[in-house]
VEXDREN-2710 file (C-alpha; in Angstrom, 1 decimal):
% VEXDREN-2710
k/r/px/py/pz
1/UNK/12.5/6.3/37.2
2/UNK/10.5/7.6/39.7
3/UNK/8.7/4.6/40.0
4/UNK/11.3/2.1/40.0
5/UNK/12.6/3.9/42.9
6/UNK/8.6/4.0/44.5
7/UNK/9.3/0.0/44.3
8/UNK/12.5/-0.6/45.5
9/UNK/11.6/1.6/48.3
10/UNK/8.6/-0.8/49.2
11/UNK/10.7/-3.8/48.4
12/UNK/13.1/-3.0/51.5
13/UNK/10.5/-2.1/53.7
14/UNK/8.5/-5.4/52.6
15/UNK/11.7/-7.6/53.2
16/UNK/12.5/-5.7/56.7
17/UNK/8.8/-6.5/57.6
18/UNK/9.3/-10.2/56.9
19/UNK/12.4/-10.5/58.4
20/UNK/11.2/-9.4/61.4
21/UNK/7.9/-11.8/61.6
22/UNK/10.5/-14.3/60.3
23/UNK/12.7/-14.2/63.0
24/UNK/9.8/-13.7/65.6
25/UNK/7.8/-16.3/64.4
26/UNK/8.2/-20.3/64.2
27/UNK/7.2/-23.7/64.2
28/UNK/7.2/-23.5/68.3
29/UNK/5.2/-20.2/68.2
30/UNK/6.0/-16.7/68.2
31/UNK/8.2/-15.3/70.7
32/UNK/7.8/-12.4/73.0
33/UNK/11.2/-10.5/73.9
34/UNK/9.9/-9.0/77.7
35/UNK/13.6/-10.1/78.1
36/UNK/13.3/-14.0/78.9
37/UNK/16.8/-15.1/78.3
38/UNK/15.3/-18.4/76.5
39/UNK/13.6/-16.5/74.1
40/UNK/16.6/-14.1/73.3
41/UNK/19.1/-17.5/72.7
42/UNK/16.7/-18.6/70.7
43/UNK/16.2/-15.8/68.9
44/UNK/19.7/-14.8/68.5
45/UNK/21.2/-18.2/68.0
46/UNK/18.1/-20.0/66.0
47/UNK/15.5/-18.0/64.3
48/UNK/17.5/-14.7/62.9
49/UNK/20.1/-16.8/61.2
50/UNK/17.3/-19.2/59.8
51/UNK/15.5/-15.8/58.4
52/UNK/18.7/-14.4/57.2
53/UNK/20.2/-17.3/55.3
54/UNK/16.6/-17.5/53.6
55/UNK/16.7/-13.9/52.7
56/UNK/20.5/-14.4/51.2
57/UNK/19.3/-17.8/49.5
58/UNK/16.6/-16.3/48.2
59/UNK/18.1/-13.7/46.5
60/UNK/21.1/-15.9/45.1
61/UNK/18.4/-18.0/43.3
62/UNK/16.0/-14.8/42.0
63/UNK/20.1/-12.8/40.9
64/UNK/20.7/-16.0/39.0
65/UNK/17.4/-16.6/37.4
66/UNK/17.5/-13.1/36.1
67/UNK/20.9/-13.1/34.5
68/UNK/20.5/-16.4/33.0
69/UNK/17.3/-15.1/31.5
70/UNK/19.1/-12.3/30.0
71/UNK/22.1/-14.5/28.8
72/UNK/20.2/-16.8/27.3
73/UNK/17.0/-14.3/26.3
74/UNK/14.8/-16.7/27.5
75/UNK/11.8/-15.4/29.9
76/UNK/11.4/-19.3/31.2
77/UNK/15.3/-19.8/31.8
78/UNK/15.9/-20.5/35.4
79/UNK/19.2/-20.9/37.5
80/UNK/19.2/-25.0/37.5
81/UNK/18.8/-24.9/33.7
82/UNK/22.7/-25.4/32.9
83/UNK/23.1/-27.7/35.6
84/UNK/25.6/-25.9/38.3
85/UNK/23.0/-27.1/40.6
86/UNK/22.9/-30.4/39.7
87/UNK/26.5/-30.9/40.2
88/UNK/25.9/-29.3/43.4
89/UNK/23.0/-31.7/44.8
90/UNK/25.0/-34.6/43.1
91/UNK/28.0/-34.0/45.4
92/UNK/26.2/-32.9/48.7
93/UNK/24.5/-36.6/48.3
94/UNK/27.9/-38.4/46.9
95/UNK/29.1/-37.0/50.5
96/UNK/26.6/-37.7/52.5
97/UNK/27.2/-41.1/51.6
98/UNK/30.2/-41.3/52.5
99/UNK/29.8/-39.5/55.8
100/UNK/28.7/-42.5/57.9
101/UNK/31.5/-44.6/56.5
102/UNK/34.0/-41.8/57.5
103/UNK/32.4/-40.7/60.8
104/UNK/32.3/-37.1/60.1
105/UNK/29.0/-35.2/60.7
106/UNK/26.5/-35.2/57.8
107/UNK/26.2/-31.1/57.5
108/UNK/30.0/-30.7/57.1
109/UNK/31.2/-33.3/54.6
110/UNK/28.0/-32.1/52.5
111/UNK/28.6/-28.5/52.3
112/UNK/32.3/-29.5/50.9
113/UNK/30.7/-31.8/48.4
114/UNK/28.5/-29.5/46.9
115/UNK/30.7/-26.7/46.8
116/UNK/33.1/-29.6/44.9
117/UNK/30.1/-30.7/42.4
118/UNK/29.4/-27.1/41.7
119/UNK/32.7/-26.8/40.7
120/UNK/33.1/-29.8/38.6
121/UNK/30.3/-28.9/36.7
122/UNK/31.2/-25.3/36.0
123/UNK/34.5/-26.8/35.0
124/UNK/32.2/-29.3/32.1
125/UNK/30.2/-26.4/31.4
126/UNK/33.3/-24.2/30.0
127/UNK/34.8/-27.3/28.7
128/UNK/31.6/-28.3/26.3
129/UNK/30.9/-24.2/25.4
130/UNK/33.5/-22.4/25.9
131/UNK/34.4/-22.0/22.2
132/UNK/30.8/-21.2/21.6
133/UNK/30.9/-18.6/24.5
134/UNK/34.6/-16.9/22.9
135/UNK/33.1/-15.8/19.3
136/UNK/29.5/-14.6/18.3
137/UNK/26.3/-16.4/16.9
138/UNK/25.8/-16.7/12.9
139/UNK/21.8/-15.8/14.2
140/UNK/19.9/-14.2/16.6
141/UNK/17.9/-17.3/17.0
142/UNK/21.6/-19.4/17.7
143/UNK/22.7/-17.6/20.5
144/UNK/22.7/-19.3/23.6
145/UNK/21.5/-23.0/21.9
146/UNK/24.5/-24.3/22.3
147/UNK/24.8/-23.7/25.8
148/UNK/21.3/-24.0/27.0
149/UNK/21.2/-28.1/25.4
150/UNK/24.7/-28.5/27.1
151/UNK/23.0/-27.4/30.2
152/UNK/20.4/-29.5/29.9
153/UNK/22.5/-32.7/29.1
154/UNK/24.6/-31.8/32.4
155/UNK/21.7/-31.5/34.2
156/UNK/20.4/-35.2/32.8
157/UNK/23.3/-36.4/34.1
158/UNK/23.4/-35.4/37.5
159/UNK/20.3/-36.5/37.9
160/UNK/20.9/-39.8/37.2
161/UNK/23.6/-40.1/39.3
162/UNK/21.5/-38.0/42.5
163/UNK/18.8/-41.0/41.6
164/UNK/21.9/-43.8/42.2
165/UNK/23.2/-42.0/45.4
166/UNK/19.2/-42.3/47.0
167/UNK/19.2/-45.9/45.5
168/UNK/22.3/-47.0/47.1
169/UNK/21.5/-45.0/50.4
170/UNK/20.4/-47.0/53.6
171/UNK/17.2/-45.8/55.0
172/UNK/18.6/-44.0/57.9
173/UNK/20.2/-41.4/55.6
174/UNK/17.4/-41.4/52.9
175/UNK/15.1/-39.5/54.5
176/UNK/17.9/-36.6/55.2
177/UNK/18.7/-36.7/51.9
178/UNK/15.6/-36.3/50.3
179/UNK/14.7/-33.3/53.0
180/UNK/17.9/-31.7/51.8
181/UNK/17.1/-31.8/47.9
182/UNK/13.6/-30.7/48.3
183/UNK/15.5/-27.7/50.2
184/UNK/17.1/-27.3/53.8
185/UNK/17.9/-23.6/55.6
186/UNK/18.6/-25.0/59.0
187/UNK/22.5/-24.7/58.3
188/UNK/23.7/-21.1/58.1
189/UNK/27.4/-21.6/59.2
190/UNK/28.2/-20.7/55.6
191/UNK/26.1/-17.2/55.8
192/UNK/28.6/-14.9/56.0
193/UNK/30.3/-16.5/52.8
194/UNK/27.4/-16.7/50.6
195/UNK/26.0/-13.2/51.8
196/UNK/29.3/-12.2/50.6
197/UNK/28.6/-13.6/46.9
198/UNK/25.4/-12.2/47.0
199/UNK/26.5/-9.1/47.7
200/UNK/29.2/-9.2/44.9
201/UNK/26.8/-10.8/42.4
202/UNK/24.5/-7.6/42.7
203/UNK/27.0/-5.2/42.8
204/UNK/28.6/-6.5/39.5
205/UNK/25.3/-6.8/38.3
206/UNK/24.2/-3.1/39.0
207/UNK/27.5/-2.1/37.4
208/UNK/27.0/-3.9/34.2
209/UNK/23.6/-3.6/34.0
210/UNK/24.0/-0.9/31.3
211/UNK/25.2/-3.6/29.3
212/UNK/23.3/-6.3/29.9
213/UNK/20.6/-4.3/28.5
214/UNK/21.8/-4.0/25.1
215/UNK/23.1/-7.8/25.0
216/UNK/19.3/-8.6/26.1
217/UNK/18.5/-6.8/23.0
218/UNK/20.8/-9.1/20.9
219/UNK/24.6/-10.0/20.7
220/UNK/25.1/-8.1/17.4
221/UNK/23.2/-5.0/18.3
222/UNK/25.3/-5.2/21.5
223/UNK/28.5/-5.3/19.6
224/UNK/28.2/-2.5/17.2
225/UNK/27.8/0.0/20.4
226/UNK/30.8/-1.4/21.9
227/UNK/29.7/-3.5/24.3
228/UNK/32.6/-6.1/24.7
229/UNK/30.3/-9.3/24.0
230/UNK/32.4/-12.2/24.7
231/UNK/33.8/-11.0/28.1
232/UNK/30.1/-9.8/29.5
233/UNK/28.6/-13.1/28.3
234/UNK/31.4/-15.2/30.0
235/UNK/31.3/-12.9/33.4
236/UNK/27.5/-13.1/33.2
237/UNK/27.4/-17.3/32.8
238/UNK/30.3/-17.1/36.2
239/UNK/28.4/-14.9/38.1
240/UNK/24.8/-16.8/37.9
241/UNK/26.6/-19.9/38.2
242/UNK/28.2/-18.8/41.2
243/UNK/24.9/-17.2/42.7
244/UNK/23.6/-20.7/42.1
245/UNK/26.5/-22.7/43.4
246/UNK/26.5/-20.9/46.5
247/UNK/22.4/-20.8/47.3
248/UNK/22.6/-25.0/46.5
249/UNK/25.4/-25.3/48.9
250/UNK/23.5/-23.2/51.3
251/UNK/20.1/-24.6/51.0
252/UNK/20.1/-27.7/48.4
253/UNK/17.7/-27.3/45.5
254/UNK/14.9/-25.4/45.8
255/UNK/12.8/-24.1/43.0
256/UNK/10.5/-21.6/41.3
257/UNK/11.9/-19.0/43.3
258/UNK/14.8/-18.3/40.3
259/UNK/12.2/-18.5/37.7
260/UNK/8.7/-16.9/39.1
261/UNK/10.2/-13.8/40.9
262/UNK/12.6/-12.5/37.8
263/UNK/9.8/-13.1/34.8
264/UNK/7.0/-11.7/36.9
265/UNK/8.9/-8.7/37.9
266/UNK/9.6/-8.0/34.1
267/UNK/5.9/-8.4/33.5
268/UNK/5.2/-5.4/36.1
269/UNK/8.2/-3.2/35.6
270/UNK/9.5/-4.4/32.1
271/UNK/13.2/-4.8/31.0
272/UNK/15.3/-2.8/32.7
273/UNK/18.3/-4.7/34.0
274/UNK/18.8/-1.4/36.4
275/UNK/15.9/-1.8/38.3
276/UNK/15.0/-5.3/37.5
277/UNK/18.1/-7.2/39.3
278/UNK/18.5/-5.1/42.7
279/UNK/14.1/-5.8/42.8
280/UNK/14.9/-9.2/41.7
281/UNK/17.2/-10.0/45.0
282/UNK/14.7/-8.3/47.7
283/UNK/11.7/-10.0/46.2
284/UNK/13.6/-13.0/46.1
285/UNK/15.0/-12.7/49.5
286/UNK/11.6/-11.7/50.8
287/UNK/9.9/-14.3/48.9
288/UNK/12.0/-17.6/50.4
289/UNK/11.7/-15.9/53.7
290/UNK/8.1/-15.6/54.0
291/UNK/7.7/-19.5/52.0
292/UNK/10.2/-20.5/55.1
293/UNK/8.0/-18.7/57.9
294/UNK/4.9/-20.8/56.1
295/UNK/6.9/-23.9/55.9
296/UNK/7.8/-23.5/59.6
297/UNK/4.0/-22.8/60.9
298/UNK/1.7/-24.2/58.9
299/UNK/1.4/-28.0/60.4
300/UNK/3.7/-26.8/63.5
301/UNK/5.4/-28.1/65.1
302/UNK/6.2/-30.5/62.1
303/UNK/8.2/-28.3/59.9
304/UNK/8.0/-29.1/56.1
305/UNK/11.0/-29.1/53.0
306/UNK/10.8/-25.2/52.0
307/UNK/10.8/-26.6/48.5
308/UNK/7.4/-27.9/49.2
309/UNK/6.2/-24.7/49.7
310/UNK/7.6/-22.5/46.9
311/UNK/6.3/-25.3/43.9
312/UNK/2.8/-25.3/45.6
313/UNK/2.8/-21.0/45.5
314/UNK/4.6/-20.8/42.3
315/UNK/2.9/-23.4/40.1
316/UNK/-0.3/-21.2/39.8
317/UNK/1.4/-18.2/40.4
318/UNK/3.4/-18.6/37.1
319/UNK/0.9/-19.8/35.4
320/UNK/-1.3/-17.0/36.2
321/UNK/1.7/-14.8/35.2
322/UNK/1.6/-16.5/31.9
323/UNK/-2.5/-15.7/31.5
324/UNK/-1.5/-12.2/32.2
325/UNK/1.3/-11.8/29.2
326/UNK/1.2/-10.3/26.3
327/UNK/3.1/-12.9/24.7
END
């Protein structure tokens, strides 16, 4: 215990640090507060929001990655797998299509249609599993299948029809759109909302974490000491797909961060749902944050997707994690 507390302890201070370089630093350069009034609007109104909604973003995606891991007891289970954020990205770019023909500005009418193709696919989702999801496997080896292929399928499909929309799309509004699914965090009118869910997401899952340990240890097992199954496995499936719902919305899709951070954290501290899903949403946070900073000032003043970023670090980085298991 002593430990885990020794690294949540240097997880805070490691996400304060890059918050503050975050919000310092840029794709114009850093700033220096000697109380310009430029460089405080800027600051104020620009950079801290940017490093904040990265921060809450980040640790949406690295909460959901976690819990769908243990839902599905699956180390390489990853937020997008069940395709919440596929609905999402479908509906931002279904809007965005429709925003030229309708006059309305591009970052509004695509924040209400992902937050509408998150819900329609969380609505499928139930729909397809949700008989699977009310009664307990026949095998340890069953559990989750059902919902993991139904996932999958959802996912397929959203992607074909995110390819359609960028087919259709004129030129003046592809490029927008592609910057968007390879991830965007210039928007952060919705902050206080998602920080909200975030917030709510790790306080359930601090709660509950008790339990999630036995059901990571198998449904059955679970069961005979009393965990209610059915209900945690059902509140665990909402809350992820809310975390992921909400960080799409935010930031469109950006990956790695829900699958890297979670499974190497598990490597280096082990199982422990306790310790593992507050570290999971600093190191997350921190993570996105310091990729957004790199994606910001590494060919400044050009600023790249922060999607670029995180598959270039965590490509090697997971497959060096993978070197390093046991398993």
């Amino acid at each position: 215990m002593r430990r885990a507390i020794l690294l949540l302890i240097s997880l805070t201070v490691l996400a304060g640090i890059v918050l503050i370089f975050a919000g310092l630093c840029g794709s114009t350069g850093c700033l220096r507060l000697n109380g310009d009034p430029d460089n405080i609007a800027m600051l104020l109104a620009l950079r801290v929001p940017r490093a904040l909604t990265a921060f809450t973003v980040g640790a949406l995606l690295a909460m959901a990655g976690a819990l769908m891991q243990v839902l599905l007891r699956n180390p390489l289970a990853e937020p997008y797998v069940l395709g919440v954020s596929g609905g999402s990205a479908a509906g931002a770019l279904l809007a965005m299509l429709m925003a030229a023909s309708i006059g309305l500005p591009r970052q509004h009418i695509a924040a209400v249609g992902a937050v509408l193709g998150a819900g329609v696919a969380v609505v499928l989702l139930f729909g397809l599993v949700g008989k699977s999801l009310r009664r307990l496997p026949l095998s340890p080896m069953a559990a989750g299948h059902r919902l993991l292929l139904t996932g999958v399928m959802l996912a397929a499909g959203f992607g074909a029809v995110i390819t359609l929309v960028l087919t259709l799309a004129a030129d003046t509004q592809l490029r927008g759109m592609v910057f968007w699914l390879m991830g965007d965090l210039e928007d952060s009118r919705f902050l206080p909302i998602a920080a909200l869910i975030a917030l709510a997401v790790l306080l359930w899952s601090i709660w509950n974490a008790p339990r999630l340990n036995l059901l990571a240890r198998g449904e059955s097992f679970a069961q005979l000491l009393g965990v209610p199954v059915v209900r945690l496995r059902v509140a665990t499936l909402c809350a992820a797909s809310l975390a992921t719902a909400a960080a799409v919305t935010m930031a469109g899709t950006i990956g790695f961060v829900g699958l890297v951070v979670p499974h190497g954290l598990r490597l280096l501290i082990g199982n422990d749902q306790r310790v593992l899903l507050p570290a999971a949403a600093l190191a997350g946070g921190a993570g996105l944050t310091l990729a957004d900073l790199a994606a910001r000032t590494v060919v400044s003043p050009t600023q790249l997707p922060v999607g670029v970023i995180t598959a270039l670090i965590g490509v090697p980085l997971f497959l060096w994690l993978l070197s390093r298991s046991r398993t």
